[in-house]
Each structure stands twice: as C-alpha cells, then as structure tokens.
N, CA, C and O atoms as a GROMACS GRO file, in nm:
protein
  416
    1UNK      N    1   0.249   1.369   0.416
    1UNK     CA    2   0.199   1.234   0.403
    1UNK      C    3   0.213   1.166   0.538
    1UNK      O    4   0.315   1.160   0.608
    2UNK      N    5   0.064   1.104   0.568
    2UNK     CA    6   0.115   1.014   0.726
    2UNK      C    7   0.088   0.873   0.688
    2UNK      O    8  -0.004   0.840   0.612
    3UNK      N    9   0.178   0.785   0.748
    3UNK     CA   10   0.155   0.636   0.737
    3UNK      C   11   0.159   0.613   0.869
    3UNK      O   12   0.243   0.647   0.953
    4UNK      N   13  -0.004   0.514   0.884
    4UNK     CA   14  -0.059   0.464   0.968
    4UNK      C   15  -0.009   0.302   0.984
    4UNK      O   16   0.002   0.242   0.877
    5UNK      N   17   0.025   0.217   1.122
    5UNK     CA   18   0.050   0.051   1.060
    5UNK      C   19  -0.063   0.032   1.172
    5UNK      O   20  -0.083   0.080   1.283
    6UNK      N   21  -0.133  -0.067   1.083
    6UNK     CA   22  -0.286  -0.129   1.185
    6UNK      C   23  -0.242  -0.257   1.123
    6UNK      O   24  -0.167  -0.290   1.032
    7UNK      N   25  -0.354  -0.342   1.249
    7UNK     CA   26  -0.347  -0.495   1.181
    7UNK      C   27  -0.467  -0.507   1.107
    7UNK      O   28  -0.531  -0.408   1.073
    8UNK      N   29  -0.505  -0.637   1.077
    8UNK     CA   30  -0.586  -0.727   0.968
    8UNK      C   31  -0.705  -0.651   1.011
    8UNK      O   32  -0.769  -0.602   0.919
    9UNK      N   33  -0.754  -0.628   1.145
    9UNK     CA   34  -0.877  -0.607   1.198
    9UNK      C   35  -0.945  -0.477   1.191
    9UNK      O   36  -1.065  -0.456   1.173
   10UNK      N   37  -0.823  -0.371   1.213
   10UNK     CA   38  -0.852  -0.249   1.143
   10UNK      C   39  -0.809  -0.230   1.035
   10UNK      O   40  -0.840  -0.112   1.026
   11UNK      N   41  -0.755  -0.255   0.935
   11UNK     CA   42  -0.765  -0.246   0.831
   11UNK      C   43  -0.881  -0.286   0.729
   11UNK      O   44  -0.916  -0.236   0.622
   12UNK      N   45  -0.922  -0.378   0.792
   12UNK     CA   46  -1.049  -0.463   0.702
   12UNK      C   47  -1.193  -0.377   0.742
   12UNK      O   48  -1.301  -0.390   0.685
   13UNK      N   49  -1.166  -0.301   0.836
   13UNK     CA   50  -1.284  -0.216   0.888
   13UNK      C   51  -1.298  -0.060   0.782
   13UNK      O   52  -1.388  -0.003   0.720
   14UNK      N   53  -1.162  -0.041   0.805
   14UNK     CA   54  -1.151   0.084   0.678
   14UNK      C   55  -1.173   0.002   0.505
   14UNK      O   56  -1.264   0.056   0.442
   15UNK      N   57  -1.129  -0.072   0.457
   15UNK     CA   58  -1.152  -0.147   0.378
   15UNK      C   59  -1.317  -0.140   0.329
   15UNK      O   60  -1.377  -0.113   0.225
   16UNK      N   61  -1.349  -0.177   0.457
   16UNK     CA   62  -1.564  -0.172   0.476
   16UNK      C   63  -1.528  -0.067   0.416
   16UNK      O   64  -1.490  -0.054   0.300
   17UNK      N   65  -1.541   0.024   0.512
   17UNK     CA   66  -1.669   0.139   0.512
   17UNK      C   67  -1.609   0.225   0.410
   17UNK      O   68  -1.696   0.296   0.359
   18UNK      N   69  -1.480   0.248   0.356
   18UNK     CA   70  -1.438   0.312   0.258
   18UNK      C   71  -1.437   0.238   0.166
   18UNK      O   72  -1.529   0.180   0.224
   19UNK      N   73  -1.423   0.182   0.080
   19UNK     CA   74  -1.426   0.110  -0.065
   19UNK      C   75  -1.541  -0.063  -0.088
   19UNK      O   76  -1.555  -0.138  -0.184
   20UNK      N   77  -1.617  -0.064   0.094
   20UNK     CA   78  -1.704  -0.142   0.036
   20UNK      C   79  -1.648  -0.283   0.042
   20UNK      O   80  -1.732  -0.360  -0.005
   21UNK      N   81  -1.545  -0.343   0.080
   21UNK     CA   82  -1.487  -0.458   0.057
   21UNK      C   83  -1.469  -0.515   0.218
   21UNK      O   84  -1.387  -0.478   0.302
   22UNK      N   85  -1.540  -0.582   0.225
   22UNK     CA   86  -1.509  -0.678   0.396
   22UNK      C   87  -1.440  -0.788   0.374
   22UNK      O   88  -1.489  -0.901   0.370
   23UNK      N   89  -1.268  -0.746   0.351
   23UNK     CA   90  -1.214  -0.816   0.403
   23UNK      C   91  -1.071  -0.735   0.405
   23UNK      O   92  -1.064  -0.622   0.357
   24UNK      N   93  -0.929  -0.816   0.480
   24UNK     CA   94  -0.832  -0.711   0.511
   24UNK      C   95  -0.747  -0.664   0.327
   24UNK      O   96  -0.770  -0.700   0.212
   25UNK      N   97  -0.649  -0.570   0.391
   25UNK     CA   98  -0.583  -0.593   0.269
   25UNK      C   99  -0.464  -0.494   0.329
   25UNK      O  100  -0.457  -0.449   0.443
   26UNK      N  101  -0.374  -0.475   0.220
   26UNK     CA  102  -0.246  -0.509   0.252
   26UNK      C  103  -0.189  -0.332   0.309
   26UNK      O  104  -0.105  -0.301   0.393
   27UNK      N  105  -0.291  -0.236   0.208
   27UNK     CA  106  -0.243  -0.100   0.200
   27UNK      C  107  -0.322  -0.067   0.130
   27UNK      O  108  -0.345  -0.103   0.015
   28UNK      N  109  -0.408   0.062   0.245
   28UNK     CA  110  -0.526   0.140   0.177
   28UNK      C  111  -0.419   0.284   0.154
   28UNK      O  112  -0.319   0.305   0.223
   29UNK      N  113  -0.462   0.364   0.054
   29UNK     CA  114  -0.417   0.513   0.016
   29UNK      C  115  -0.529   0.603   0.035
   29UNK      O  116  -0.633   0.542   0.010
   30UNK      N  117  -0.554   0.745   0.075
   30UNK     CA  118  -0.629   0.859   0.073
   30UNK      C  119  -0.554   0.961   0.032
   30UNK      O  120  -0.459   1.007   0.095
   31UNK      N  121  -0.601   1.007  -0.096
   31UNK     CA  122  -0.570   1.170  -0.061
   31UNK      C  123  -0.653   1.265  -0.011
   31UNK      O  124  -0.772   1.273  -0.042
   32UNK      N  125  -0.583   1.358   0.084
   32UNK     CA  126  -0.693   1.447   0.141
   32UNK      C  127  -0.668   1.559   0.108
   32UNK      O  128  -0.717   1.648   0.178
   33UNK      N  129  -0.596   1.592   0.011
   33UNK     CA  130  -0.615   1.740  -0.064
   33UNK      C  131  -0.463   1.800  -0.102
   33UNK      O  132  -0.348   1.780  -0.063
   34UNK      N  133  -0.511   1.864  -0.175
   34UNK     CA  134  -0.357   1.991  -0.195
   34UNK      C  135  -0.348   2.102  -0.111
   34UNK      O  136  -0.417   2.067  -0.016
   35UNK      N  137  -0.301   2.228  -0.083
   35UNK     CA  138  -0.308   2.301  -0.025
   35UNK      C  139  -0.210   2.387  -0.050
   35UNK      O  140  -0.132   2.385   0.045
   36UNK      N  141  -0.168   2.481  -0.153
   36UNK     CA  142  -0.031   2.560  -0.120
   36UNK      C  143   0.053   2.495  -0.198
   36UNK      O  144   0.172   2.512  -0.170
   37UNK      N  145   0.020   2.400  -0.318
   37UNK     CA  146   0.134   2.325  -0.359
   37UNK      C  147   0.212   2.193  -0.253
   37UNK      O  148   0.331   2.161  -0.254
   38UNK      N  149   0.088   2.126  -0.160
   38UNK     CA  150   0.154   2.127  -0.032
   38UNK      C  151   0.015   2.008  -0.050
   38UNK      O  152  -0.105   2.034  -0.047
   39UNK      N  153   0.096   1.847  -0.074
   39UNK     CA  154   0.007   1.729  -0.103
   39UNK      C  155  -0.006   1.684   0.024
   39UNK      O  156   0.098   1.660   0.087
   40UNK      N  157  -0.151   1.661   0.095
   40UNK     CA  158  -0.141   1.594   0.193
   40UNK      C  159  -0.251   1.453   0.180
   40UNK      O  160  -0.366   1.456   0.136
   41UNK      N  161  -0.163   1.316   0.239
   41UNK     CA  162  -0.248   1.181   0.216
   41UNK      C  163  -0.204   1.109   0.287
   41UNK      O  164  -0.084   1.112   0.314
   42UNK      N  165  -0.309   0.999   0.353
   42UNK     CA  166  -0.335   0.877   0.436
   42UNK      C  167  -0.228   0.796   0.356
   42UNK      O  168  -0.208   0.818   0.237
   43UNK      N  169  -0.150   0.689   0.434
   43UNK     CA  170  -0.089   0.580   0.405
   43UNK      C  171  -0.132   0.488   0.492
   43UNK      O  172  -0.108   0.518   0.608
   44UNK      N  173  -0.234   0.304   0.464
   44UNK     CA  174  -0.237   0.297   0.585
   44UNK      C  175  -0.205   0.135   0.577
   44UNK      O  176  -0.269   0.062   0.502
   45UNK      N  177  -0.127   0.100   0.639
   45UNK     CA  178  -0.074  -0.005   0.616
   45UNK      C  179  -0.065  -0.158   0.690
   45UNK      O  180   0.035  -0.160   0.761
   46UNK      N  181  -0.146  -0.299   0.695
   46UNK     CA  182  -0.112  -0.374   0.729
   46UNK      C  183  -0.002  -0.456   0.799
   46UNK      O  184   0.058  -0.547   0.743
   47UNK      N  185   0.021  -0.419   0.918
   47UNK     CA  186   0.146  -0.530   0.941
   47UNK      C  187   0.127  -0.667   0.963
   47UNK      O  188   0.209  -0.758   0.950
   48UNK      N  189  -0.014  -0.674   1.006
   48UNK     CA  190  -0.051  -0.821   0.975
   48UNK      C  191  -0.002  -0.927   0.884
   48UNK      O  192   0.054  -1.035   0.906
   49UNK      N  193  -0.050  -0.848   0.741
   49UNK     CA  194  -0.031  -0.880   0.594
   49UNK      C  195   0.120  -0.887   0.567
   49UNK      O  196   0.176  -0.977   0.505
   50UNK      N  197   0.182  -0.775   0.623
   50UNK     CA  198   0.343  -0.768   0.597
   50UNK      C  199   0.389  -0.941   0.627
   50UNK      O  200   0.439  -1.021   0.548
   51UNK      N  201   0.347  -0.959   0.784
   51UNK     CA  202   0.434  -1.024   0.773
   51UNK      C  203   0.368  -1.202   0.765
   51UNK      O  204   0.425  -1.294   0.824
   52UNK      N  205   0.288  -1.215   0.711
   52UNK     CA  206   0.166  -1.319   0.663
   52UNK      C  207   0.259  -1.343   0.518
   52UNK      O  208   0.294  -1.454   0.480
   53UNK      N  209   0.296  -1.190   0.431
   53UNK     CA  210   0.307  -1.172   0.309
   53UNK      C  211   0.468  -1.245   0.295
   53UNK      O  212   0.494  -1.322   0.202
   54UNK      N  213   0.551  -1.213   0.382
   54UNK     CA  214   0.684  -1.212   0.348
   54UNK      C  215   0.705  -1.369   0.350
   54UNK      O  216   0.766  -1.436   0.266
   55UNK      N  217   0.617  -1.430   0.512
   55UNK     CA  218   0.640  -1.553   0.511
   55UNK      C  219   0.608  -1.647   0.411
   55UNK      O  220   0.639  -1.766   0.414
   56UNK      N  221   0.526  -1.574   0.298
   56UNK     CA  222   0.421  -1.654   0.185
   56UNK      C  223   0.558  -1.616   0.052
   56UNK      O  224   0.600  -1.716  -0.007
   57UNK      N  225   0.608  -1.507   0.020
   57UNK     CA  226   0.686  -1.479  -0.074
   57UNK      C  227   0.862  -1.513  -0.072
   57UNK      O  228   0.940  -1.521  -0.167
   58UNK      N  229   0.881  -1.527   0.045
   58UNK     CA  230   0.985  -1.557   0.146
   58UNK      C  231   1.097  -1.443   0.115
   58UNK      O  232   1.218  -1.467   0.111
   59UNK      N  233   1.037  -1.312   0.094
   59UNK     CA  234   1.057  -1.182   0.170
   59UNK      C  235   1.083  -1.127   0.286
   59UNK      O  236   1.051  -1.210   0.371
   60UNK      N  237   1.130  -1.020   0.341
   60UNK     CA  238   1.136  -1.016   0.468
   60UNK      C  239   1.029  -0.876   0.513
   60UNK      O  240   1.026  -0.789   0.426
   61UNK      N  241   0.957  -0.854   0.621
   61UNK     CA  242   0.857  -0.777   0.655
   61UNK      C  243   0.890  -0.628   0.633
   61UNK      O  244   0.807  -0.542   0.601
   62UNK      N  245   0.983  -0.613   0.647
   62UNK     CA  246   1.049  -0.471   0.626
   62UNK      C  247   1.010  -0.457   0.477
   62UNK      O  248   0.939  -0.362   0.445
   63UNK      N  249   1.062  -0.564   0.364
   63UNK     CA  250   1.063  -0.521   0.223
   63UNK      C  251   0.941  -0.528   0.202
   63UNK      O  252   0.889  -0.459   0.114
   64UNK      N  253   0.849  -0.639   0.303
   64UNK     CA  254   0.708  -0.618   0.244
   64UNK      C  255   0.595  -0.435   0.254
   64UNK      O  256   0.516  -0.376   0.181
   65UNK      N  257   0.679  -0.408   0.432
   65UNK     CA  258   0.634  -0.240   0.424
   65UNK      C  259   0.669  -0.193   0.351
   65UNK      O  260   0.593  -0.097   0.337
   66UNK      N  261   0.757  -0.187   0.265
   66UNK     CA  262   0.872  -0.026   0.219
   66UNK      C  263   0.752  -0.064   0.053
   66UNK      O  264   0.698   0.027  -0.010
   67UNK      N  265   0.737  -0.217   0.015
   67UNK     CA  266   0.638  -0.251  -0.128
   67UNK      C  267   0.543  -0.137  -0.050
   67UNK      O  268   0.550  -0.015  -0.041
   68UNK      N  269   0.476  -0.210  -0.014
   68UNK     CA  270   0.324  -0.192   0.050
   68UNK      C  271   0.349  -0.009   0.050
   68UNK      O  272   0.283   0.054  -0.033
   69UNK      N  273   0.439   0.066   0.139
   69UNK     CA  274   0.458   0.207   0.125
   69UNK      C  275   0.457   0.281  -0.011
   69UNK      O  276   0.393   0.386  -0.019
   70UNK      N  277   0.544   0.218  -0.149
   70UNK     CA  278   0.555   0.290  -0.263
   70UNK      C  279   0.410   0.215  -0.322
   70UNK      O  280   0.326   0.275  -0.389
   71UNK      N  281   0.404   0.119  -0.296
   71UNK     CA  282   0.205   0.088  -0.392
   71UNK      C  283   0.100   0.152  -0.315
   71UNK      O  284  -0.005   0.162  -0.378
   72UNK      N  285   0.098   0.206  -0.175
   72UNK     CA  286  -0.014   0.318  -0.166
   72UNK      C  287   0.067   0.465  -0.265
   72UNK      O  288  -0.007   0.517  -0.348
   73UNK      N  289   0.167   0.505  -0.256
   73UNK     CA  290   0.218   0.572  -0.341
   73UNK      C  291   0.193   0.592  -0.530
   73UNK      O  292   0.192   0.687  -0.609
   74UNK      N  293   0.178   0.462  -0.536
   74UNK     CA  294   0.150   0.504  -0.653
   74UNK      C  295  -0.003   0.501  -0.699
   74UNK      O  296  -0.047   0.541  -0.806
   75UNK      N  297  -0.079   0.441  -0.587
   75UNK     CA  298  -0.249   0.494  -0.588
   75UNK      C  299  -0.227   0.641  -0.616
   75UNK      O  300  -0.247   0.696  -0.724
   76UNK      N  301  -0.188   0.692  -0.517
   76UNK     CA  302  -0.240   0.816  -0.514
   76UNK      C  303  -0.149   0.914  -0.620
   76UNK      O  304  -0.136   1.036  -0.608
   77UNK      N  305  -0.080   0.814  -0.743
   77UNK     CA  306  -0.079   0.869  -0.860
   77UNK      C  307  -0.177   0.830  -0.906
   77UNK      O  308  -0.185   0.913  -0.997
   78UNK      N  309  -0.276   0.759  -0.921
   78UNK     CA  310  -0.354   0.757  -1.009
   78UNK      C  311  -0.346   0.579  -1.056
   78UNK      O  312  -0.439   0.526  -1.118
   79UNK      N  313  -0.230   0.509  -1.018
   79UNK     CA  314  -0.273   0.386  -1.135
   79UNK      C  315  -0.321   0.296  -1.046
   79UNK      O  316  -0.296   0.332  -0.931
   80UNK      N  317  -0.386   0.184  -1.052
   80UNK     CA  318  -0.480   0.048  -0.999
   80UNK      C  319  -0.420  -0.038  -1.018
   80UNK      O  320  -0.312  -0.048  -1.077
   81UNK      N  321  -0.500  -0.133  -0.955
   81UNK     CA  322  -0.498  -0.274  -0.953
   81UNK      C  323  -0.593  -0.381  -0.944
   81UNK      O  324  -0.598  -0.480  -0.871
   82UNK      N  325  -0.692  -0.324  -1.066
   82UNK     CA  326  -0.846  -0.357  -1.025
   82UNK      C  327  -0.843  -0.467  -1.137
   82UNK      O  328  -0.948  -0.526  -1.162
   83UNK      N  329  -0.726  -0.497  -1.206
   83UNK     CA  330  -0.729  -0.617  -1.313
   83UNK      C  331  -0.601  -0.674  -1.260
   83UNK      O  332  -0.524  -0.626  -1.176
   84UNK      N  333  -0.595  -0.767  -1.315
   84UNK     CA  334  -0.414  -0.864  -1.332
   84UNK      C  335  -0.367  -0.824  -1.414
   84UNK      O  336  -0.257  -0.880  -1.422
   85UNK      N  337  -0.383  -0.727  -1.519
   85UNK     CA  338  -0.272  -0.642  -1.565
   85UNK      C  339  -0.189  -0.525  -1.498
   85UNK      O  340  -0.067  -0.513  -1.509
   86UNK      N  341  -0.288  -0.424  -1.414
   86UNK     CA  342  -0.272  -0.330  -1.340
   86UNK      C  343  -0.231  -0.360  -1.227
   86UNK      O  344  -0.171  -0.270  -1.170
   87UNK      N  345  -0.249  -0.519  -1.135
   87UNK     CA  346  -0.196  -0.553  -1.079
   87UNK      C  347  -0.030  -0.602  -1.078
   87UNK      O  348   0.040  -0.610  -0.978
   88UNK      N  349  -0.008  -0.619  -1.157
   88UNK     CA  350   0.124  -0.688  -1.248
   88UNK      C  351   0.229  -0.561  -1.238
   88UNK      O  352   0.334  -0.555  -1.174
   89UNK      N  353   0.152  -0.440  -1.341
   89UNK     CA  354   0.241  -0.317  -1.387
   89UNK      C  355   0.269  -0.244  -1.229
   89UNK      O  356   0.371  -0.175  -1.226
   90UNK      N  357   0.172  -0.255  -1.067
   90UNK     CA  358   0.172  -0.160  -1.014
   90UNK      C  359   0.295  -0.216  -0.928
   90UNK      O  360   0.368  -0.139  -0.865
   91UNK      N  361   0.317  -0.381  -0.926
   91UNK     CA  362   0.404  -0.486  -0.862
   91UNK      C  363   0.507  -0.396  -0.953
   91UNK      O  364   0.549  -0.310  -0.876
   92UNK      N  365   0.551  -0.382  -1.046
   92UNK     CA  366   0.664  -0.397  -1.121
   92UNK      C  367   0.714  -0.257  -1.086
   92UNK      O  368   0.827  -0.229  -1.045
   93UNK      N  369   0.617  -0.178  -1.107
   93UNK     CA  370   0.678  -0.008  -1.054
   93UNK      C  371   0.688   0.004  -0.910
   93UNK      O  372   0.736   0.111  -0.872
   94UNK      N  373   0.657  -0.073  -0.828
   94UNK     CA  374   0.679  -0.037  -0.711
   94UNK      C  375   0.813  -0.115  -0.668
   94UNK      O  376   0.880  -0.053  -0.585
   95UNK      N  377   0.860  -0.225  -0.704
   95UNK     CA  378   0.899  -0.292  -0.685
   95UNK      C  379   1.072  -0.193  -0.753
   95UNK      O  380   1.176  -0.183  -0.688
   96UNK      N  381   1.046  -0.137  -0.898
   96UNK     CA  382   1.174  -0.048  -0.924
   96UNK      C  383   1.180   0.067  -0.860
   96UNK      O  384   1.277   0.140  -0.877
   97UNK      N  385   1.073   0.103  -0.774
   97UNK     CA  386   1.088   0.256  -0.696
   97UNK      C  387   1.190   0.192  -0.582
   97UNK      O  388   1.295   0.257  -0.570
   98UNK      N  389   1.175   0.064  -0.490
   98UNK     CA  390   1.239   0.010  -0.399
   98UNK      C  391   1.355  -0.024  -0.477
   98UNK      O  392   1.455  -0.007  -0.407
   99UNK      N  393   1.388  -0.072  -0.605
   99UNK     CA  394   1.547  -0.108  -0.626
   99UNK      C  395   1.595   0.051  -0.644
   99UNK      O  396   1.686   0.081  -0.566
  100UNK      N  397   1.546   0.167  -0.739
  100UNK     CA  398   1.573   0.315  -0.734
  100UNK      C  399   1.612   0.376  -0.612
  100UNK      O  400   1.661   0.487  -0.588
  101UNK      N  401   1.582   0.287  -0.544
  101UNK     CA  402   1.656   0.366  -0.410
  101UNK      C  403   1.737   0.298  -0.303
  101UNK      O  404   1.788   0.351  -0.204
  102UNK      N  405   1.743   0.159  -0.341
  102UNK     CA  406   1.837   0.054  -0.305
  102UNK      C  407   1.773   0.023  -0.163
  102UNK      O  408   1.812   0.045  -0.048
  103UNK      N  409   1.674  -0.028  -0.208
  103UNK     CA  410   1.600  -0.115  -0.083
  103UNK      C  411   1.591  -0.244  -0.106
  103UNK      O  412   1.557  -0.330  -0.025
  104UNK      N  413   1.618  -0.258  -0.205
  104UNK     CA  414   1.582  -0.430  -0.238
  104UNK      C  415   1.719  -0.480  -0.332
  104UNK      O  416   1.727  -0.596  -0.373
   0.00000   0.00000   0.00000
C-alpha cells in the first residue's frame, strides 16, 4: 500500500478525472490489484484538508491524517459514503480503528 500527501490542487485534479467530481476532497483510495495474495493500493491524501479539517473540528492534523488514512482503508473494503448514513457508519469505524490502536 502507498500513501501519497498532495494538496487541495492535486487532489481535486485526481478527484476530476477519476470519479468525475471537480472539487478537492479529503482522501481518494485505488486498488490496483492482488497479486500472490499480495494487495496492492493508492492512498492519496489531502494535507490541505487535514489541516483546514482539524482547525474546523478542533482536532489536530496528525489525527485528521491517521482518520483520513483508515477511511481510504476502509474504501478499499468495500463500504461508502455516498449517503449520510454511510457517511456516519464509515466516521464511526474509522474513527474505532484509530481508538483500536490508540491513536485517539
């Protein structure tokens, strides 16, 4: 797995041309395949947003990467955030993957 940190400007460019949406956001996910039992995927992450985000939640930028790191993580299990429910549940699991490991 590689994690990329871009700002607002490249991020919102991948944003385009991959999912169609012109504008930034916080943390895009790719998977680019299996291989051997052997998962390999894009992490790509806003620091812009990090720290836009922390000053808005009054978080600190670090906790906003390590979120932002386990919610491309759990894209590329499979769950969304294309409603305010799925948005809600993906906040809540990401948010216990960071206390599960005593980040927060």
């Amino acid at each position: 797995m590689t994690f990329c940190f871009v700002n607002d400007a490249q991020i919102q460019k991948l944003n385009s041309r991959f999912l169609g949406k012109k504008k930034p956001t916080d943390v895009l996910a790719f998977e680019l395949g299996v291989k051997k039992e052997e998962f390999s995927a894009d992490i790509i992450i806003s620091t812009e947003t990090a720290f836009r985000n922390a000053a808005e939640f009054g978080t600190s930028p670090l906790f906003e990467l390590y979120l932002y790191i386990a919610h491309g993580i759990l894209h590329l299990q499979g769950f969304d955030d294309k409603t305010a429910k799925g948005k809600k549940e993906m906040h809540r699991r990401a948010v216990g993957i960071l206390k599960k490991n005593n980040i927060c």
